[in-house]
DOTORRO-536661 format. One line per 2 residues: number of its first residue (from 1); their letters; for each residue x negated, y negated, z negated of N, C-alpha, C, CB. Coordinates in steps of 0.02 Angstrom, whole numbers, plus 50000, padded with zeros to 5 digits. Glycine has a CB too. Layout:
NUM> a> X:Y:Z:X:Y:Z:X:Y:Z:X:Y:Z; ...
// end
This chain:
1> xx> 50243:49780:49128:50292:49776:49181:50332:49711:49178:50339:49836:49177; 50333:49682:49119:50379:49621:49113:50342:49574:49161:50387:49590:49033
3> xx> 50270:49575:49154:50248:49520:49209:50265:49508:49267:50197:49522:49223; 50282:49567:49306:50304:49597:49357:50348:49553:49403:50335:49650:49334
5> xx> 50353:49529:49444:50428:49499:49489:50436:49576:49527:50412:49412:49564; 50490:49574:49517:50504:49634:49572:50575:49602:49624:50530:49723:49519
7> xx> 50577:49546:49617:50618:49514:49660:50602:49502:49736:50627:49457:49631; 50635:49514:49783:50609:49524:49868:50582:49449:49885:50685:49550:49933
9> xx> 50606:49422:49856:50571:49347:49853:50491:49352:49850:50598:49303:49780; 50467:49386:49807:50399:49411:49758:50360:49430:49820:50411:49486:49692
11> xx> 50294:49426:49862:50241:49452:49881:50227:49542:49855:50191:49398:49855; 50229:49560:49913:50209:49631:49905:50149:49651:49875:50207:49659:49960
13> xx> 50138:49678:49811:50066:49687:49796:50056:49761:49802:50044:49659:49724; 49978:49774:49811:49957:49839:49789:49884:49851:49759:49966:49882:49846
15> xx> 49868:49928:49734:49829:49926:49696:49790:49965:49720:49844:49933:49643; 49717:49971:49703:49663:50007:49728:49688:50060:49628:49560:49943:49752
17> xx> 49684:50132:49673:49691:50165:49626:49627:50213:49582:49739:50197:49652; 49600:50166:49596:49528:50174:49560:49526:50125:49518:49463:50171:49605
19> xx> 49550:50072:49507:49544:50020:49462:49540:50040:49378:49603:49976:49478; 49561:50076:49360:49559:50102:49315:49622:50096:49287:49513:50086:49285
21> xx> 49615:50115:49202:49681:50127:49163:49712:50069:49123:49670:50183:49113; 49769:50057:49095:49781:50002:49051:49821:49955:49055:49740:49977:49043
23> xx> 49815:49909:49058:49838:49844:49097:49820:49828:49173:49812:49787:49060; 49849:49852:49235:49821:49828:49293:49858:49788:49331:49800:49874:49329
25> xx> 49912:49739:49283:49902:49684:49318:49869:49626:49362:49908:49674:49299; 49813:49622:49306:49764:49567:49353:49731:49619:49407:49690:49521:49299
27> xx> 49732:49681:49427:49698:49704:49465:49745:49697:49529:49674:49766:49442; 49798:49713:49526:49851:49677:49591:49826:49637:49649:49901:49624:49562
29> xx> 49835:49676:49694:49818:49638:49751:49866:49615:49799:49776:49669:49783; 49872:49571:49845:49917:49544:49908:49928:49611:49952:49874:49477:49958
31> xx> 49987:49665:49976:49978:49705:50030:49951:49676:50074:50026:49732:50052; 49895:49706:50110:49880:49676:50187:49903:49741:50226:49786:49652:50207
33> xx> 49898:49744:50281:49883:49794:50333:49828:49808:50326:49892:49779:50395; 49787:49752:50340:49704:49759:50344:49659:49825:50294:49674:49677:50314
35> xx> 49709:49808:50258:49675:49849:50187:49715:49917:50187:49693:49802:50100; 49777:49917:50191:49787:49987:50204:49764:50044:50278:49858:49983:50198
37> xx> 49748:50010:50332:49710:50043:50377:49665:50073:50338:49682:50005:50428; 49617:50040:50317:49537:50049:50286:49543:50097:50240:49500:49982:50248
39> xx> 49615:50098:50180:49624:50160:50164:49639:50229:50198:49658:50152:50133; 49680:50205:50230:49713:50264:50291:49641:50313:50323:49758:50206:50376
41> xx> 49604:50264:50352:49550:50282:50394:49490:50326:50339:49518:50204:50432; 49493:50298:50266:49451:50333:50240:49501:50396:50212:49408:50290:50188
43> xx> 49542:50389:50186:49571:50440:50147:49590:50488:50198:49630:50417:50102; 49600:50474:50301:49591:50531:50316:49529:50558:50351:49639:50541:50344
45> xx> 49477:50547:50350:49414:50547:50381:49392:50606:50329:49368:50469:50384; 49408:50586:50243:49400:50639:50189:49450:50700:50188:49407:50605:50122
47> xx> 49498:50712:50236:49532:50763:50236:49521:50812:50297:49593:50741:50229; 49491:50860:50288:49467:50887:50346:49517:50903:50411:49435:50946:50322
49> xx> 49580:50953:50402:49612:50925:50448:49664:50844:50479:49637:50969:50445; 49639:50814:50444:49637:50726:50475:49596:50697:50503:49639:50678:50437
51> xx> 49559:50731:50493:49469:50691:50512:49480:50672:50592:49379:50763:50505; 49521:50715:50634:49505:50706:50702:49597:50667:50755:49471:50804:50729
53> xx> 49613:50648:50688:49662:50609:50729:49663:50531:50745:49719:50620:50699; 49667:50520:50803:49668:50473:50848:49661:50417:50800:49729:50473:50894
55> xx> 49618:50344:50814:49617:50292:50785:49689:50260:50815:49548:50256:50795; 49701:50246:50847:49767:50247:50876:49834:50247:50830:49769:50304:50917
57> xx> 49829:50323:50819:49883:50351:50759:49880:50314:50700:49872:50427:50735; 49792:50306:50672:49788:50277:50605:49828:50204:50610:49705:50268:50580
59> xx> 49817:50182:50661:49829:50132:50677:49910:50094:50664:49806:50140:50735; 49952:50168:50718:50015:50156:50702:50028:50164:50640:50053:50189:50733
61> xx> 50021:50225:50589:50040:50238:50518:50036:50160:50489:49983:50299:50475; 49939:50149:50480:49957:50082:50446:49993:50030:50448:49925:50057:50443
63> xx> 50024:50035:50512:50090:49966:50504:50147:49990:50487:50113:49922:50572; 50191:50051:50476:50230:50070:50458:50265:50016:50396:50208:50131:50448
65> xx> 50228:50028:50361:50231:49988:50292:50287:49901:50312:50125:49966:50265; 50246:49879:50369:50287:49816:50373:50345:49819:50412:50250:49762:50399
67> xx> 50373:49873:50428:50435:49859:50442:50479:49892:50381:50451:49884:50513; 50473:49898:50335:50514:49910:50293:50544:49836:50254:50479:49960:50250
69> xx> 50579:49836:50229:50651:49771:50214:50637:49798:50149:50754:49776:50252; 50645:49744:50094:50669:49742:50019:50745:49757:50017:50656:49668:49983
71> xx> 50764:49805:49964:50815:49773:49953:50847:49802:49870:50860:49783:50020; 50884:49749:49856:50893:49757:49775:50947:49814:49777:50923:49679:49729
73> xx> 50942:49852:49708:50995:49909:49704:51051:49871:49664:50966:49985:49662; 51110:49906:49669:51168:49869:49628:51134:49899:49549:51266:49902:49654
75> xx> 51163:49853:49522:51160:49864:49442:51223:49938:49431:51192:49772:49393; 51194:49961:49385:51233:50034:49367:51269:50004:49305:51177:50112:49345
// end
């Protein structure tokens, strides 16, 4: 975790959670949209009641993500 920036400055990363166990730093990836659709679309295509909602919807969910704002907590 020390590697970590967790400063809003820092690029949003995420992880394919299949990568395995350990150290998954270097496995870190850039958030895209791109890439969370492709999850979205598979992870609900594998859920049977998801399977039949609108590409549309997937569509909206996956951008959700970018309107969210960083922001630092006060120190306790």
């Amino acid at each position: 975790m020390a590697a970590l920036d967790f400063s809003c400055a820092s690029p949003v990363l995420a992880l394919d959670l299949k990568a395995g166990a350990g150290d998954i730093t270097a496995s870190l990836r850039a958030y895209s949209r791109d890439a969370n659709l492709r999850l979205i679309r598979s992870s609900f295509a594998q859920t049977e009641f998801l399977a039949k909602v609108p590409p549309t919807e997937l569509q909206r969910i996956a951008a959700l993500p970018d309107s969210a704002t960083c922001q630092i907590a006060a120190a306790r």
